[in-house]
C-alpha positions in Angstrom: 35.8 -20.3 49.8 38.0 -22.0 46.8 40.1 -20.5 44.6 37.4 -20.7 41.4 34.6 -18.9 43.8 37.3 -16.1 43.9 37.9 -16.1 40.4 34.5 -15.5 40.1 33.7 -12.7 42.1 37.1 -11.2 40.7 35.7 -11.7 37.5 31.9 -10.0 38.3 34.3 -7.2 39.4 36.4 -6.8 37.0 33.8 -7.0 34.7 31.6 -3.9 36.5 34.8 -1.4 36.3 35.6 -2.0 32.7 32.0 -1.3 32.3 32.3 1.6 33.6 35.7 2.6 32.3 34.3 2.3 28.7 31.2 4.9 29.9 33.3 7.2 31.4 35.5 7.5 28.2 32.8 7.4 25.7 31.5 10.2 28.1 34.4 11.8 28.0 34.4 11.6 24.2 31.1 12.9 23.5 31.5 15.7 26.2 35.3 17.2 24.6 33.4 17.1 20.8 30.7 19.2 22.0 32.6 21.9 23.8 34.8 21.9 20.3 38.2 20.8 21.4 38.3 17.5 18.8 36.4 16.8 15.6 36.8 12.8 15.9 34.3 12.6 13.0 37.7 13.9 10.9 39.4 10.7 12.6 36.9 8.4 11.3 37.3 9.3 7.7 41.0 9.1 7.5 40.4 5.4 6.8 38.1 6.2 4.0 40.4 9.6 2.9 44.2 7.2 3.0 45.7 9.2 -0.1 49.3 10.6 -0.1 47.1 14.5 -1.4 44.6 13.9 1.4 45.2 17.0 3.6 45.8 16.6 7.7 43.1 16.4 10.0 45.2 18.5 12.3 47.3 21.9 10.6 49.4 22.7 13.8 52.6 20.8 14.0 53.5 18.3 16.4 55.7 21.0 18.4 52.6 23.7 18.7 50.6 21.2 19.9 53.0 20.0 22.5 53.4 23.6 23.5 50.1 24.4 23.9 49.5 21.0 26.0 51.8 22.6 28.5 50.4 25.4 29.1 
């Protein structure tokens, strides 16, 4: 067994859990919009919304937020 047969099956492997990394967080994703905690269609258009008068996707202030994280 050389060193490029063990590239390979690092590779294969590698390969299969970024797979399923990417699933889990698009899973992830879609299961935190549904039960209401993030509206990431709001994320998407703040490249098509970029004005200085555009209002915030998010009204709490970075300090609520990290308050309520730690809760």
């Amino acid at each position: 067994m050389g060193i490029t047969e063990l590239q390979g099956y690092a590779s294969f492997f590698m390969t299969i859990f970024l797979v399923i990394m990417l699933y889990w967080y698009i899973i992830y994703l879609y299961r935190s919009e549904k039960k209401g905690e993030r509206d990431y269609e709001k994320y998407g258009n703040i490249a098509l919304d970029d004005e200085i008068t555009s209002t915030p996707v998010e009204d709490k202030p970075a300090s609520q937020r990290h308050k309520e994280e730690n809760k």
